[in-house]
N, C-alpha and C positions, 0 to 999 in steps of 0.2 A: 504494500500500500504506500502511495506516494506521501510524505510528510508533508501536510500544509503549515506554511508559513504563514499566518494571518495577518494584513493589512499594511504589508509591504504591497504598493504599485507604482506607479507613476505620475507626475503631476505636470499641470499644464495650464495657463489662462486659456480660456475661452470665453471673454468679456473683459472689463475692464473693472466687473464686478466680483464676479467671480473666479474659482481655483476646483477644476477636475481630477479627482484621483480616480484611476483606476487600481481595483483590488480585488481580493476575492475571500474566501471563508470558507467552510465546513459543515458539509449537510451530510450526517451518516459518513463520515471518513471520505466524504467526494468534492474537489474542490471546486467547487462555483464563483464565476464571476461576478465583479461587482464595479458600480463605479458612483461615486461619493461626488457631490457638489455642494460648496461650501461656499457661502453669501461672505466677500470679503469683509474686516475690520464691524463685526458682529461678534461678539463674543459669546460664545456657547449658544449657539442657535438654536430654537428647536427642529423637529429632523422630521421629514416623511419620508416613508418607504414606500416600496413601487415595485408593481415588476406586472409582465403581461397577460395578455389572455391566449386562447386557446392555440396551442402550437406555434406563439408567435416567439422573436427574442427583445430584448428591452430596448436593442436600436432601434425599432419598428414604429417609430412614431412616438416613442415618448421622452426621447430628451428635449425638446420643444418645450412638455408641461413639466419636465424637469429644472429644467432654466429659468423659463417664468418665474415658479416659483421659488427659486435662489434670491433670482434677482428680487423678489419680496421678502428675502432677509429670513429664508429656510433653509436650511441643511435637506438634500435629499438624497436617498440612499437608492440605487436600483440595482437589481440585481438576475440574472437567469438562472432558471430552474436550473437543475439537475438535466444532463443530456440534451441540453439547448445550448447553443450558442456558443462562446468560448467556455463555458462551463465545462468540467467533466461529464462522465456516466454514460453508461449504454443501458439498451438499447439507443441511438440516438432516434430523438423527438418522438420518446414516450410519453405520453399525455398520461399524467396520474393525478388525480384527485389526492391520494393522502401522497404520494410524494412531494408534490406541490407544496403543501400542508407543512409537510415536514421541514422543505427548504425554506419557507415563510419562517415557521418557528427560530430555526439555526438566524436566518436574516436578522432579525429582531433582537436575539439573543448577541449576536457580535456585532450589531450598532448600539449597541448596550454598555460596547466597552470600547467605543471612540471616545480618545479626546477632545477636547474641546468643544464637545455637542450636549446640550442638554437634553440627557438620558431620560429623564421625569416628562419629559414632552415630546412622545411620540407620536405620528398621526399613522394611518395604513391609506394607503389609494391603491385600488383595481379598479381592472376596465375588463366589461365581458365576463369570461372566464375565472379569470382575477378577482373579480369584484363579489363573485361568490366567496374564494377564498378571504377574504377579506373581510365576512359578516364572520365565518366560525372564528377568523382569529383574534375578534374584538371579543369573542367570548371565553377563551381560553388565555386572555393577557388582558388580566382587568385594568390594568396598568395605562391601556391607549386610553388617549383624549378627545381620537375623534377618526371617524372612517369616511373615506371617499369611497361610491359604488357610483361608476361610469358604467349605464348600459347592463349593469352586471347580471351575468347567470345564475340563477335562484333555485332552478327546479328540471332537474334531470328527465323527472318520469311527465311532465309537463311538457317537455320538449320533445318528448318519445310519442307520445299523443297526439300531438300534431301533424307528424310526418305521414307524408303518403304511405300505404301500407306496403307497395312493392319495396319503397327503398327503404324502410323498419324492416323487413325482411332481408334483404340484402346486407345492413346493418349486423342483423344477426348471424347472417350466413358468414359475413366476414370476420364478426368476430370468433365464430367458434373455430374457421380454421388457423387461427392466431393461436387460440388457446391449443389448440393438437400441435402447434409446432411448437411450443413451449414443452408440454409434457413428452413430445419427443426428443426434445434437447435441440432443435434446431433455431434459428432464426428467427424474427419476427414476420409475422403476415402485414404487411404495409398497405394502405389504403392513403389516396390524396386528401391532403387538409383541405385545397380548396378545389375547389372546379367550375365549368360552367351549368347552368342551371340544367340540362339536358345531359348530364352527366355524374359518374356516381363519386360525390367527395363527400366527409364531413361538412363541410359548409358549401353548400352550393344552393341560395337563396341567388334572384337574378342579380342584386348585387355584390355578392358576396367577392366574386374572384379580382372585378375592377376594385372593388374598396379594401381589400386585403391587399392586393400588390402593389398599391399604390402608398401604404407605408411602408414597405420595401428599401432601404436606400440602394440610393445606384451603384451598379459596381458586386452590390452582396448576393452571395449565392445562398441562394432559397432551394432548400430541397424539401419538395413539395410531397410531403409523406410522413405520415405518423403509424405506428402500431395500431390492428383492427381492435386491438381488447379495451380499447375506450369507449367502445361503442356499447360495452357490458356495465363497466364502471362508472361510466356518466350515469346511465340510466338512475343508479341507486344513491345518485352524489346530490341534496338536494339540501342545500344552503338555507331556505327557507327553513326549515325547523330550526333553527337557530335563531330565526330574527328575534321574536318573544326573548330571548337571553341577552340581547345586546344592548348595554345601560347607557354607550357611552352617546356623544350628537355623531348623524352619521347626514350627508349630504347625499342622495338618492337622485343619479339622473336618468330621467325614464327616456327613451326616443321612440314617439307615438308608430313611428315609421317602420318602424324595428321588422324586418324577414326573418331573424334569427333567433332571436329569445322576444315572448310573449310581454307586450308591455304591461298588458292587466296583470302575467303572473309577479313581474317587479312593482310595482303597485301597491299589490295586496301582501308583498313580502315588507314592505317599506312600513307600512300603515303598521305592523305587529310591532316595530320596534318603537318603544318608550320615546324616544328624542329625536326623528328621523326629519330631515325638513327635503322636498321634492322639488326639483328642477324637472318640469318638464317638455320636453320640445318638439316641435312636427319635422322630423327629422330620421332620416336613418341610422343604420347600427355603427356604418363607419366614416357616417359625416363628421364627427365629433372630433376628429384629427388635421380637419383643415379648416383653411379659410377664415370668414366671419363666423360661421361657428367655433370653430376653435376657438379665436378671438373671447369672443360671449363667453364661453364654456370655462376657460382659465383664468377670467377672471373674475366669475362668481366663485369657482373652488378655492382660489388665492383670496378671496373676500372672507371664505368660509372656514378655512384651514386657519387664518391668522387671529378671528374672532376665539377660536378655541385652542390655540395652542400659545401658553401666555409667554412673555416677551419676548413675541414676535417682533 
């Protein structure tokens, strides 16, 4: 097992405000990447953490709402799963619900022990995918002050409902010969994250393939393929039983427009939690990364993050 060295990277301006390190940490003895943004001459900022949604890496469009809110005098922390990105771990671009979890947990736990950050004031932001993860781990670290859910996935077997029933069959079919190649020792059964809408991917809503590529940076190779056994996992991965447990303010953005997770079901997951306030917009699943939407969208999160994480 390779020995991690934790929080040795590299550093670099990219503004005239800011200072980027890149680093990485330890989730289950597997080293993950990470990269730390730090609001200059701030002294012990408080710190949001961050990382993506389904199959994506944390270049994908979120250094953008990472920056922003630097430059509003945040520390934020991002970081790739396990088998994503520069991270470690194989299978590469296994989708796991509790592996995810777990690299969350490790995340939290080693921005816990930066310097010059205030550790007492952490926030969590996901988008998607993420933003599910992000309801359980406000409830397992009583500690956070306040959670972003962009868009976020709430309800697995919700999602499984929806689908046309050829391709929830298919779903099935593909996952079960995932699971035989496992119990045979071989390989993973791979299926496309995205595709076009006449075609069989995890996400192939008609906007799916244009609005996923197009957080893409230029240049980065996308390998467009994940393990079929999330298609068993997701099913049972349902964030929503959890809202009712989440004490802390959480800022909920629904997009009325949504092909890919149900805005009622984020809605009605939103409404369970004690302190939740709703942004909602007439907008798609992956408008929310450009343009005037972007614009709008960072900074009510930046309005919202620095209300509850104190000297901001």
């Amino acid at each position: 097992m390779e020995e991690v060295n934790e929080g040795k990277g590299i550093k670099g301006d990219i503004s005239t405000n800011l200072i980027v390190e890149n680093t990485y940490f330890s989730s289950k003895g597997v080293k993950c990447a990470g990269v730390l943004y730090r609001p200059i001459n701030i002294d012990s900022p408080p710190v949001v953490i961050m990382a993506h949604g389904f199959g994506a890496e944390m270049s994908y469009g979120l250094p953008a709402f990472a920056q922003r809110f630097a430059e509003n005098g945040l520390a934020v922390f991002l970081f790739d799963y396990r088998c994503f990105g520069k991270s470690d771990g194989h299978p590469r671009n296994l989708v796991s619900p509790s592996r995810h979890l777990q690299d969350w947990q490790a995340a939290i736990k080693y921005v816990q022990t930066l310097p010059g950050i205030d550790t007492g004031n952490i926030a969590l932001w996901g988008t998607s995918f993420s933003g599910g993860h992000v309801i359980v781990m406000a409830t397992k670290n009583r500690n956070i002050k306040a959670i972003v859910l962009q868009t976020p996935h709430v309800d697995g077997f919700s999602v499984a409902l929806s689908m046309d029933l050829r391709k929830l069959i298919r779903c099935i079919e593909a996952a079960l010969k995932d699971l035989f190649r496992i119990v045979t020792l071989r390989g993973p059964y791979y299926v496309p994250i995205v595709g076009k809408s006449d075609t069989f991917a995890v996400l192939n809503s008609p906007d799916a393939l244009s609005g996923y590529m197009a957080l893409i940076p230029e240049g980065h190779e996308f390998k467009n393929e994940c393990p079929a056994r999330i298609f068993l996992t997701a099913l049972f991965y349902r964030p929503v039983t959890f809202a009712k447990k989440v004490k802390c303010p959480a800022l909920v953005v629904i997009a009325e427009k949504d092909s890919i997770i149900n805005p009622h079901a984020v809605k009605k997951t939103a409404l369970k939690m004690s302190n939740a306030a709703l942004k909602s917009m007439p907008i798609g699943h992956f408008d929310v990364y450009q343009g005037e939407i972007f614009a709008e969208l960072v900074n009510a999160e930046c309005d919202f993050l620095k209300k509850y994480l104190k000297n901001s």
